[in-house]
C-alpha positions in Angstrom: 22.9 -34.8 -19.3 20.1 -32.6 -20.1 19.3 -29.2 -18.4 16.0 -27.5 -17.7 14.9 -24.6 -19.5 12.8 -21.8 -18.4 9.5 -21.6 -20.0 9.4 -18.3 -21.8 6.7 -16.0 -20.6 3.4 -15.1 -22.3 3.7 -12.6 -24.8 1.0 -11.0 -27.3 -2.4 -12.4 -28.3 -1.3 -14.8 -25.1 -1.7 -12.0 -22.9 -4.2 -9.1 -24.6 -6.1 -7.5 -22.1 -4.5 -9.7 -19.4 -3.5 -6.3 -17.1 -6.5 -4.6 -17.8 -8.6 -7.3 -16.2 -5.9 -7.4 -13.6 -6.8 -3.8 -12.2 -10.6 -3.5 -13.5 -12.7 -1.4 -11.3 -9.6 0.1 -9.2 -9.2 4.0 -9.3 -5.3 3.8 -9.4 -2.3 1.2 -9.3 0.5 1.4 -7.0 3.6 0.0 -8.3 6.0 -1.7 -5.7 9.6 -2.2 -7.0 12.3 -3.6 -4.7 15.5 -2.0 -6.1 18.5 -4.4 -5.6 21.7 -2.6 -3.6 23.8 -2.5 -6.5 21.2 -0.4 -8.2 20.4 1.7 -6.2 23.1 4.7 -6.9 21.8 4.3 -10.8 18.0 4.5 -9.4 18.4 7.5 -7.5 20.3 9.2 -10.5 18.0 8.4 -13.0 14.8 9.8 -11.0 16.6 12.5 -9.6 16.4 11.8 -6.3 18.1 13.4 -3.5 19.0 14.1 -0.4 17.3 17.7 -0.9 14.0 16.6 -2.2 13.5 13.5 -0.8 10.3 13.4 2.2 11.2 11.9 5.5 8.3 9.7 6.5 7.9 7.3 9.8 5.7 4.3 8.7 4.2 2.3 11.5 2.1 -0.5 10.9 -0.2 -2.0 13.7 -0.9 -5.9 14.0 -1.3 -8.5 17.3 1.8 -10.9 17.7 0.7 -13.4 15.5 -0.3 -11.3 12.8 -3.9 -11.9 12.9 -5.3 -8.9 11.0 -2.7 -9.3 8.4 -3.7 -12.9 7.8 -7.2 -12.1 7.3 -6.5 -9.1 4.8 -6.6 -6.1 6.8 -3.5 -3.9 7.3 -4.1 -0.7 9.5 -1.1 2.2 9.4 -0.2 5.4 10.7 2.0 8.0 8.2 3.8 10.6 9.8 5.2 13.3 7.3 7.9 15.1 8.3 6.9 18.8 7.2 3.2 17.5 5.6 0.2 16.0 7.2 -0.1 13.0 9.1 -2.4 10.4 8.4 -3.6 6.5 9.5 -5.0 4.2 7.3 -6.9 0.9 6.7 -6.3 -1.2 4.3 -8.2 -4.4 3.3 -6.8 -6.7 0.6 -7.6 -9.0 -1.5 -11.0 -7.5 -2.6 -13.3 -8.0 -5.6 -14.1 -3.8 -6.8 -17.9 -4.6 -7.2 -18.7 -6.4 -3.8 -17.3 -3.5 -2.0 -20.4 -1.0 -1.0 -21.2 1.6 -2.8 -21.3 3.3 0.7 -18.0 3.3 1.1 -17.2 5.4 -1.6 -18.9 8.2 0.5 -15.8 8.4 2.5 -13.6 11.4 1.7 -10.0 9.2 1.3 -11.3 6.0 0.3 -9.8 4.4 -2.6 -10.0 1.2 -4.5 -6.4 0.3 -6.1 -4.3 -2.5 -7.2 -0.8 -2.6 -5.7 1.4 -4.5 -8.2 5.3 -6.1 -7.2 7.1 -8.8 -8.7 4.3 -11.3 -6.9 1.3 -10.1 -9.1 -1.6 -7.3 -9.0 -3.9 -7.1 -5.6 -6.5 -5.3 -5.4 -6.8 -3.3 -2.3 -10.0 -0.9 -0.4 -8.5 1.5 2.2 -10.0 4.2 3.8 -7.0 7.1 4.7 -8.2 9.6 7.5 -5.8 12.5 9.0 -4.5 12.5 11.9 -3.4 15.1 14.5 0.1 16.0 14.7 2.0 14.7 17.5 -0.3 12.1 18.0 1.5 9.0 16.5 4.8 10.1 17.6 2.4 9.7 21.9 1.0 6.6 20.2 4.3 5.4 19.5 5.9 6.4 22.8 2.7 4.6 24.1 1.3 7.3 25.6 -1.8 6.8 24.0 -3.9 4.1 22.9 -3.4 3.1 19.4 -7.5 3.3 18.7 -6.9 6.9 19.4 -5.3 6.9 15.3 -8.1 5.2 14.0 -11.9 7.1 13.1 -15.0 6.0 13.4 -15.6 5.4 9.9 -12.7 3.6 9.7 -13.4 1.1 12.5 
């Protein structure tokens, strides 16, 4: 009986330049790691994390029932910092760097980026705008109307 084997990856000339065209035109990467449970403890040690200097955040993230904004690339979220500023943000992914306007690297908080996990490199345009204290936690409580987190210039 023979078994499969598992291709072995890509490695030197086979990959020169291969990340570098992955994230061209983006002004920064955002790694995303998912850490399995039994590594955790060894994670946390070996970036000295802790209890005392970790930052509390609530993440909400804003979509219709059937996901439509999702499925056509736009994610739009609202940070709250415990301690720090509060923000909201959109987010459309995938995008090409140099069809994005120029105009839209006006906006104080936009950034171009590619967001890299185990799946591959994305590349991302999101525009991140403060956002008064208090005002997601009303949102949340749906006391106000969740347009209320968004600006202008980010509608």
């Amino acid at each position: 009986m023979k078994t499969a084997t598992k291709p072995k990856p890509a490695r030197g000339a086979a990959t020169r330049d291969l990340v570098a065209q992955q994230v061209a035109g983006v002004d920064a990467i955002e790694i995303k790691a998912t850490i399995p449970d039994a590594q955790i403890d060894s994670t946390l040690n070996r970036y000295a994390l802790t209890v005392d200097n970790d930052e509390e955040r609530y993440i909400y993230f804003f979509d219709t029932p059937d996901l439509a904004l999702y499925q056509a690339g736009m994610i739009a979220r609202a940070r709250r910092i415990v301690g720090d500023r509060h923000d909201s943000t959109v987010k459309l992914r995938p995008v090409v760097p140099s069809e994005v306007p120029a105009s839209w690297r006006e906006y104080e908080g936009f950034k171009l980026e590619a967001d890299a996990s185990e799946t591959g490199v994305t590349k991302s345009a999101s525009l991140t705008m403060p956002v008064d204290k208090g005002l997601i936690k009303k949102v949340a409580a749906g006391d106000q109307e969740i347009a209320a987190l968004f600006s202008k210039e980010q509608e």
